[in-house]
PDBQT receptor file of N, H, CA, C and O in Angstrom, charges set to zero:
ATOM      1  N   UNK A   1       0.861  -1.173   0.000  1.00  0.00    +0.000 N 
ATOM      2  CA  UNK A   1       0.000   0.000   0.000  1.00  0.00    +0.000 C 
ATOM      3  C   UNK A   1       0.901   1.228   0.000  1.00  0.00    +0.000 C 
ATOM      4  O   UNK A   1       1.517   1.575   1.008  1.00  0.00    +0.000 OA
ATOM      5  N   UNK A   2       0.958   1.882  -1.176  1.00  0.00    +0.000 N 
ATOM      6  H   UNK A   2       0.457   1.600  -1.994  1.00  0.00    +0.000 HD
ATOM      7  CA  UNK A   2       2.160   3.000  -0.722  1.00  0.00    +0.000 C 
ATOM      8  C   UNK A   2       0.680   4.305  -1.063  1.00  0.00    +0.000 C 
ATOM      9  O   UNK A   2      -0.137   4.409  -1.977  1.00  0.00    +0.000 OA
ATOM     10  N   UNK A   3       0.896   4.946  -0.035  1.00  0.00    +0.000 N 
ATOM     11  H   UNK A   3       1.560   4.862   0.707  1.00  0.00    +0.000 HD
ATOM     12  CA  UNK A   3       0.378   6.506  -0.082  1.00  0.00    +0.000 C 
ATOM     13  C   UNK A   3       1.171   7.284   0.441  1.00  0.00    +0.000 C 
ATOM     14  O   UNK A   3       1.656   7.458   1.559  1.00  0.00    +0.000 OA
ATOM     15  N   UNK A   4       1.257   7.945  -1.020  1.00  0.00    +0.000 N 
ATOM     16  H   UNK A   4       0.863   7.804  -1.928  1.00  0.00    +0.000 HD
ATOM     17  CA  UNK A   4       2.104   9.388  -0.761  1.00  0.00    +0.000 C 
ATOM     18  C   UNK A   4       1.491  10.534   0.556  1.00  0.00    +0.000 C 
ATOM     19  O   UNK A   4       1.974  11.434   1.244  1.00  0.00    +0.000 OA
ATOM     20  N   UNK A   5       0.391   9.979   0.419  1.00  0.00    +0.000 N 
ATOM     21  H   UNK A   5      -0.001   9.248  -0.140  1.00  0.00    +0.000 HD
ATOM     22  CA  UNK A   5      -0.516  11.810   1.350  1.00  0.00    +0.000 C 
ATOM     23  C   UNK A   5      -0.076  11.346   2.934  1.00  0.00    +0.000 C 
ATOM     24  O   UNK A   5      -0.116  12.096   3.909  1.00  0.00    +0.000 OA
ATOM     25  N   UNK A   6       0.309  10.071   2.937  1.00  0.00    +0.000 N 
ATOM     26  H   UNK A   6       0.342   9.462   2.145  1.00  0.00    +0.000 HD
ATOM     27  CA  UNK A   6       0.406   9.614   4.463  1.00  0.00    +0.000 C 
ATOM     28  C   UNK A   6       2.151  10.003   5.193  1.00  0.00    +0.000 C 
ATOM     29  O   UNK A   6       2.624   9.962   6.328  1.00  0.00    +0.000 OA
ATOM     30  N   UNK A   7       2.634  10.337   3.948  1.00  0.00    +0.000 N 
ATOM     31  H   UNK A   7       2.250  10.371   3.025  1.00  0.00    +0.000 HD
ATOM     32  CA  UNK A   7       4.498  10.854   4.480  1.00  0.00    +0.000 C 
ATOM     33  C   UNK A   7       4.777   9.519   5.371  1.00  0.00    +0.000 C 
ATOM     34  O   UNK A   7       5.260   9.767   6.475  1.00  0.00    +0.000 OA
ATOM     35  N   UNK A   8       4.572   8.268   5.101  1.00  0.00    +0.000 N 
ATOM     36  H   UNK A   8       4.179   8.066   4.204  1.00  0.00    +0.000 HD
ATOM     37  CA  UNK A   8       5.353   7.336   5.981  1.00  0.00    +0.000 C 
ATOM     38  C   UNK A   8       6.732   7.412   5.848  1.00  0.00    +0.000 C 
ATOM     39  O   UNK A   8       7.484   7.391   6.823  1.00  0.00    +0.000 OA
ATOM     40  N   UNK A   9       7.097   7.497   4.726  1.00  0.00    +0.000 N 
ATOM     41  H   UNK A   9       6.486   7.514   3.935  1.00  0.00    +0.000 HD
ATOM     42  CA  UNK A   9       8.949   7.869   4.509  1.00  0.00    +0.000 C 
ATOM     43  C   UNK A   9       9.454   8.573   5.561  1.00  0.00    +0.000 C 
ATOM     44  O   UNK A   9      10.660   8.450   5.773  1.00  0.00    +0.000 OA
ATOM     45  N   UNK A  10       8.877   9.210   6.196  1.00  0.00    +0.000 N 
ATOM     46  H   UNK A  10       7.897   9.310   6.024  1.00  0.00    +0.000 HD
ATOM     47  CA  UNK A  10       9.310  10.745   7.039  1.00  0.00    +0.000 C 
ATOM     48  C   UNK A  10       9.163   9.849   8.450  1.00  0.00    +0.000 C 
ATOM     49  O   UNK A  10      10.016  10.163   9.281  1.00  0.00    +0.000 OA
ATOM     50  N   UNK A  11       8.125   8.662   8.929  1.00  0.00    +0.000 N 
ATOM     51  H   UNK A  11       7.431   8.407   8.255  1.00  0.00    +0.000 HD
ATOM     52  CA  UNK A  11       8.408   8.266   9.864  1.00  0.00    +0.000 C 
ATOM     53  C   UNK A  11       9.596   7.676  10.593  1.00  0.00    +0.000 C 
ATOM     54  O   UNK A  11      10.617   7.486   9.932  1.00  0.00    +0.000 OA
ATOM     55  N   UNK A  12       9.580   7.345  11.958  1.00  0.00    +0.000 N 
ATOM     56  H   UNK A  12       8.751   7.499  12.494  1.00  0.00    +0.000 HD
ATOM     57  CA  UNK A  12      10.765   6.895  12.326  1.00  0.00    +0.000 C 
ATOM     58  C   UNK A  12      10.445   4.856  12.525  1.00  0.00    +0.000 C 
ATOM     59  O   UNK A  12      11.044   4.093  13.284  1.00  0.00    +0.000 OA
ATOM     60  N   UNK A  13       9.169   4.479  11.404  1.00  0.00    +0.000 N 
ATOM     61  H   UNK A  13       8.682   5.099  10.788  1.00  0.00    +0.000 HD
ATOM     62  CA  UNK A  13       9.492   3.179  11.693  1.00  0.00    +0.000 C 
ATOM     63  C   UNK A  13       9.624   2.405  10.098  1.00  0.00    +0.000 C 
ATOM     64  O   UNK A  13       9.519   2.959   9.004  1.00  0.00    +0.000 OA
ATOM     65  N   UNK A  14       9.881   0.990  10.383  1.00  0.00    +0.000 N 
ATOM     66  H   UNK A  14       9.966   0.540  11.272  1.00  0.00    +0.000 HD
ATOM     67  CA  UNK A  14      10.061   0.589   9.038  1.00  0.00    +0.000 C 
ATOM     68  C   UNK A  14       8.717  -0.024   8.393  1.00  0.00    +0.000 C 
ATOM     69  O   UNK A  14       7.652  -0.056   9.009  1.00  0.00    +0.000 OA
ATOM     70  N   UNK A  15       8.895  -0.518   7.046  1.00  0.00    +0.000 N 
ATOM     71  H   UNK A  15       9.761  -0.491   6.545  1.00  0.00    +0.000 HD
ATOM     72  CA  UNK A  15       7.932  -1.216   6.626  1.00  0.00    +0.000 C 
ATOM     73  C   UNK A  15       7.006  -2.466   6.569  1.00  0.00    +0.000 C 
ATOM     74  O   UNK A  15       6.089  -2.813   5.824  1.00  0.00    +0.000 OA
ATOM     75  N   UNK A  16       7.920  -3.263   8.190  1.00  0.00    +0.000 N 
ATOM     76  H   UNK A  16       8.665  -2.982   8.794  1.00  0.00    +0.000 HD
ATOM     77  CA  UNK A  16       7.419  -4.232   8.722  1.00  0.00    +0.000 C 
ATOM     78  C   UNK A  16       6.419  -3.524   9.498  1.00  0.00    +0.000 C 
ATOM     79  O   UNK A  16       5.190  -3.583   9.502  1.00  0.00    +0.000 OA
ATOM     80  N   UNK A  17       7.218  -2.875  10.119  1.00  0.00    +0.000 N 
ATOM     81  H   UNK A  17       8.217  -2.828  10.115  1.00  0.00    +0.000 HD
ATOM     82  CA  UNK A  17       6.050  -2.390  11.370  1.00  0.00    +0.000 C 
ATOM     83  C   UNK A  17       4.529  -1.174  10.641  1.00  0.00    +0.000 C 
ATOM     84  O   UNK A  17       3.411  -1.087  11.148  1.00  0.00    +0.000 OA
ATOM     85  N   UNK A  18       4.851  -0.682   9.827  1.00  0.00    +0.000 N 
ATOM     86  H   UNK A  18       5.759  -0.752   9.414  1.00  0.00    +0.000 HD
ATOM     87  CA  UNK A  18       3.905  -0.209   8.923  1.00  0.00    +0.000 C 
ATOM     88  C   UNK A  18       2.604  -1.084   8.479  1.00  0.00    +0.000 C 
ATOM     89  O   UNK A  18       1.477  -0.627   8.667  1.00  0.00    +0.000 OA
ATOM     90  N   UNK A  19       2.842  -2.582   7.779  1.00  0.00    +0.000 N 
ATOM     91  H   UNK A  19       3.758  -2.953   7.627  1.00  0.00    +0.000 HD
ATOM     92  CA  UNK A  19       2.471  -3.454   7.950  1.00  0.00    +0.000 C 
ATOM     93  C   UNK A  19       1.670  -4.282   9.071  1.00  0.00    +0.000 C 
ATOM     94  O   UNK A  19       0.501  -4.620   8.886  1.00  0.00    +0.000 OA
ATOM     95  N   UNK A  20       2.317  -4.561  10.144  1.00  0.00    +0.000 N 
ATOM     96  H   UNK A  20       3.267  -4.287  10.294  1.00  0.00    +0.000 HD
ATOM     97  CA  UNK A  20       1.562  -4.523  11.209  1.00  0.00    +0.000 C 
ATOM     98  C   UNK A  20       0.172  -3.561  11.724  1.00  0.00    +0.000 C 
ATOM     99  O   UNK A  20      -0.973  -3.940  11.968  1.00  0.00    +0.000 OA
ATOM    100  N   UNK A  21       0.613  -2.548  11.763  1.00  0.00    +0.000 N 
ATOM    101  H   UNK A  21       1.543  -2.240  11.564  1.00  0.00    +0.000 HD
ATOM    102  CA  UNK A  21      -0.054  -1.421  11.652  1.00  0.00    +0.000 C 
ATOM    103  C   UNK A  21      -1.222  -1.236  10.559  1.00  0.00    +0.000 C 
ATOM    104  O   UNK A  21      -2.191  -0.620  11.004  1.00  0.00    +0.000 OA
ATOM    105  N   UNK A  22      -1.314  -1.610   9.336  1.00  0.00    +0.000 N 
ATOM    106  H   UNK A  22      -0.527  -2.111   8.975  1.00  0.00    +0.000 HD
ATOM    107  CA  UNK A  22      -1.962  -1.550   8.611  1.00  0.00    +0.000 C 
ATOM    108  C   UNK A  22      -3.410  -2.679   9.044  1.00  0.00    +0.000 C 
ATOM    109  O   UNK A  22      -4.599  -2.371   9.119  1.00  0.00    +0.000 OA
ATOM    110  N   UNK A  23      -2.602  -4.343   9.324  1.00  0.00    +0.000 N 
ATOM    111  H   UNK A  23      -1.636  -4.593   9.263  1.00  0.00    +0.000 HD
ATOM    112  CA  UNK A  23      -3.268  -4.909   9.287  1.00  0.00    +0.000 C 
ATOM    113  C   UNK A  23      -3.923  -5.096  10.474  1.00  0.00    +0.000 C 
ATOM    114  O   UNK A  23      -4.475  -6.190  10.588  1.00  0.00    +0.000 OA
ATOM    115  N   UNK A  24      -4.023  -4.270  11.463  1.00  0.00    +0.000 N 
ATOM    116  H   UNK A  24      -3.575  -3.381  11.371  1.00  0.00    +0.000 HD
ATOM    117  CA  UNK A  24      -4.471  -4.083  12.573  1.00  0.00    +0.000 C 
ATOM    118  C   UNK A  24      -5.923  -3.598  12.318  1.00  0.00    +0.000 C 
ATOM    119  O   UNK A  24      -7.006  -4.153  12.507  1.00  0.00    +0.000 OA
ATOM    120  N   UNK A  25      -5.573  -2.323  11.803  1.00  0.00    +0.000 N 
ATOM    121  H   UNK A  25      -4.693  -1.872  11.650  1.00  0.00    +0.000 HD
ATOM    122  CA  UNK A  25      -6.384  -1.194  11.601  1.00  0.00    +0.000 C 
ATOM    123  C   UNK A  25      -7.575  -2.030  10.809  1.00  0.00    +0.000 C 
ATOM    124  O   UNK A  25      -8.706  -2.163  11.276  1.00  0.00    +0.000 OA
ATOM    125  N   UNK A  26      -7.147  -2.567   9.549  1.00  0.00    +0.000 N 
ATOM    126  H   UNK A  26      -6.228  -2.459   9.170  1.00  0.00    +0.000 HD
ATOM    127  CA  UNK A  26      -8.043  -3.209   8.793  1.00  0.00    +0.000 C 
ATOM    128  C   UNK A  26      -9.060  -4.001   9.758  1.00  0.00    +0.000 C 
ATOM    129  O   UNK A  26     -10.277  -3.959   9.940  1.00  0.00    +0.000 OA
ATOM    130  N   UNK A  27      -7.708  -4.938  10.432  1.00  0.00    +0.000 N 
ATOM    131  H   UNK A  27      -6.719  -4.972  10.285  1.00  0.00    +0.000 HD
ATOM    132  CA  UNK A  27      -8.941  -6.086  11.301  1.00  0.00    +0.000 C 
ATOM    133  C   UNK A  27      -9.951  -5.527  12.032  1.00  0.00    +0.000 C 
ATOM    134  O   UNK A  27     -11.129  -5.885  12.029  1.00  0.00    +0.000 OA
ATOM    135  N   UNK A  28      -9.442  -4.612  12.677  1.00  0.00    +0.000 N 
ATOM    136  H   UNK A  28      -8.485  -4.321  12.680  1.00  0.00    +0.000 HD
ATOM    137  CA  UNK A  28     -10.738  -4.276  13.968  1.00  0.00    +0.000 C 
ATOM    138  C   UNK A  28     -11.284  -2.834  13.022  1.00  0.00    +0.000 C 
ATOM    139  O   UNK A  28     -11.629  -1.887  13.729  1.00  0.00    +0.000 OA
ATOM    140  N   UNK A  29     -11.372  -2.635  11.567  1.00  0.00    +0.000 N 
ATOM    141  H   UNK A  29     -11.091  -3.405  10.993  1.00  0.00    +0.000 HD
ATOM    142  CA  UNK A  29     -12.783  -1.955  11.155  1.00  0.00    +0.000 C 
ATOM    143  C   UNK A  29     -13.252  -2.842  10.803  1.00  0.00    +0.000 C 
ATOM    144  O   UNK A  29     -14.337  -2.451  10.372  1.00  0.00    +0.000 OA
ATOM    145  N   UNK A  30     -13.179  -4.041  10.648  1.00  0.00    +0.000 N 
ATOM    146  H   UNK A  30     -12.298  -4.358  10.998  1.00  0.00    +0.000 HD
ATOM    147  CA  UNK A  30     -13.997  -5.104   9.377  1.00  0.00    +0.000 C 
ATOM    148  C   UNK A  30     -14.753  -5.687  10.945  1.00  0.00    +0.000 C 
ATOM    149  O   UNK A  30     -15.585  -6.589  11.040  1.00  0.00    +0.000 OA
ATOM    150  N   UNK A  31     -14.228  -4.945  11.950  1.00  0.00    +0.000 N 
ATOM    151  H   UNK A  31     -13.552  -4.212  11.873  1.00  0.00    +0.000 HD
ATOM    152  CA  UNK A  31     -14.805  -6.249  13.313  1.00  0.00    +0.000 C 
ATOM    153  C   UNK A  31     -16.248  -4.965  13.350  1.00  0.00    +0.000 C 
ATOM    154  O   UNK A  31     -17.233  -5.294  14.011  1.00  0.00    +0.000 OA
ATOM    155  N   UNK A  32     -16.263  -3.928  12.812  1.00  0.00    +0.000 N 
ATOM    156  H   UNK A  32     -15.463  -3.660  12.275  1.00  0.00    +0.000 HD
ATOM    157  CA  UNK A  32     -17.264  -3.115  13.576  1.00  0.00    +0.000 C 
ATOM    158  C   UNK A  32     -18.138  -2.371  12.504  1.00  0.00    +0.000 C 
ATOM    159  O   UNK A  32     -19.128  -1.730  12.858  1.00  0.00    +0.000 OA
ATOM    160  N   UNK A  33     -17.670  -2.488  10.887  1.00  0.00    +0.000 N 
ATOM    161  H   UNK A  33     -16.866  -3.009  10.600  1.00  0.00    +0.000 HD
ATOM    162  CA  UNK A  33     -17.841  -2.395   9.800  1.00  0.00    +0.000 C 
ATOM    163  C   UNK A  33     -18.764  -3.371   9.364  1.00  0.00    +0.000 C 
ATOM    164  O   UNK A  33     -18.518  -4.572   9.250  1.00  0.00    +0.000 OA
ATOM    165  N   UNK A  34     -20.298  -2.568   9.021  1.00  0.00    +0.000 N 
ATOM    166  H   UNK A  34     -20.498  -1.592   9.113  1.00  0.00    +0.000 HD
ATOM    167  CA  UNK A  34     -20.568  -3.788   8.109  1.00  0.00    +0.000 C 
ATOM    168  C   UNK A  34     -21.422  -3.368   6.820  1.00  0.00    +0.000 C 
ATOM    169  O   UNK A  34     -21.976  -2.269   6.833  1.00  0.00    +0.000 OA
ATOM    170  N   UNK A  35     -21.531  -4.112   5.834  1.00  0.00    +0.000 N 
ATOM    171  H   UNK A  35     -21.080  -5.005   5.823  1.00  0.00    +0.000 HD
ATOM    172  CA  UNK A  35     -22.223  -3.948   4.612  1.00  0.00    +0.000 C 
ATOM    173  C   UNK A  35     -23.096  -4.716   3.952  1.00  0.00    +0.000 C 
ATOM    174  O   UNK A  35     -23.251  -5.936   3.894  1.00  0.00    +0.000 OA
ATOM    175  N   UNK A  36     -24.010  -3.192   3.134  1.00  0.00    +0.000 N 
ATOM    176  H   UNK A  36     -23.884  -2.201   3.181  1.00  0.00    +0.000 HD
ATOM    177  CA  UNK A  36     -25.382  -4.794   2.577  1.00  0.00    +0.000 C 
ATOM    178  C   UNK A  36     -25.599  -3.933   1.129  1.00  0.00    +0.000 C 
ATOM    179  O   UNK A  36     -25.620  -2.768   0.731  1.00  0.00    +0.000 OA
ATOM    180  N   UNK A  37     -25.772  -5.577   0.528  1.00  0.00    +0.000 N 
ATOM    181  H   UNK A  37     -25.754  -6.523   0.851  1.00  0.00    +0.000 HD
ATOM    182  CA  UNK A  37     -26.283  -5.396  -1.040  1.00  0.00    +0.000 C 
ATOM    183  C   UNK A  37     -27.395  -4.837  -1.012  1.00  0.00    +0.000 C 
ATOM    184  O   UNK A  37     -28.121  -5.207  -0.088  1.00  0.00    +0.000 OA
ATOM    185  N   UNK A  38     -27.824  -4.026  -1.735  1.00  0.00    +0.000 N 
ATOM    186  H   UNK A  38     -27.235  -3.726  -2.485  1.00  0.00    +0.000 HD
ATOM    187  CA  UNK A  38     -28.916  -4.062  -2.131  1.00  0.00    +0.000 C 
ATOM    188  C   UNK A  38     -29.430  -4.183  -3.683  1.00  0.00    +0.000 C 
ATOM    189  O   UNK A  38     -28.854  -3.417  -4.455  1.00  0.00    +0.000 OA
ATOM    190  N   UNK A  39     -30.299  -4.923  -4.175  1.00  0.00    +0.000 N 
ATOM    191  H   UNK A  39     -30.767  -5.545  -3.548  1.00  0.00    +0.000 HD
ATOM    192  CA  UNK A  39     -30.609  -5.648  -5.696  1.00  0.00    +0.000 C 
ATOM    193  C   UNK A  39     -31.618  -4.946  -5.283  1.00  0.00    +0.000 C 
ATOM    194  O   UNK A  39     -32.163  -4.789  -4.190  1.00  0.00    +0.000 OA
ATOM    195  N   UNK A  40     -31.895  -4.258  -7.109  1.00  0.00    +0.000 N 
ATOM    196  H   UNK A  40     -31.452  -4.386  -7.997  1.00  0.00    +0.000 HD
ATOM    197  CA  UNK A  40     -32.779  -3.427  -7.562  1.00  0.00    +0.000 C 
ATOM    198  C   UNK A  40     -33.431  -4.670  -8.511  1.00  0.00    +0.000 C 
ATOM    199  O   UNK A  40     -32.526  -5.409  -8.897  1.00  0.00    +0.000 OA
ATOM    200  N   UNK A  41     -34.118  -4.885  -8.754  1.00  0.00    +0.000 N 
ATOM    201  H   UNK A  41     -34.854  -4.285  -8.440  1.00  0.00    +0.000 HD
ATOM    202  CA  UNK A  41     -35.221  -5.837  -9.755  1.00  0.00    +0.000 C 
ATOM    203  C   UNK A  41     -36.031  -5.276 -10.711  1.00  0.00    +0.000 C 
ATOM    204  O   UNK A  41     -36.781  -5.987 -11.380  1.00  0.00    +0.000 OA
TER     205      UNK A  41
């Protein structure tokens, strides 16, 4: 995932721990996140 608007380059950690970080974030919105189809007919 590289985003420029986020200046991670400029942080003081690496791209493991970025990673971590990412997939954190993901897990616990998908835990509180939810979504529905809706079909038009």
């Amino acid at each position: 995932m590289s985003n420029g608007y986020l200046t991670r380059e400029d942080a003081p950690i690496g791209p493991e721990t970025w990673k971590a970080l990412d997939d954190t974030m993901i897990q616990a919105a998908r835990s509180v996140l939810t979504g529905r189809r809706v079909f038009f007919t």
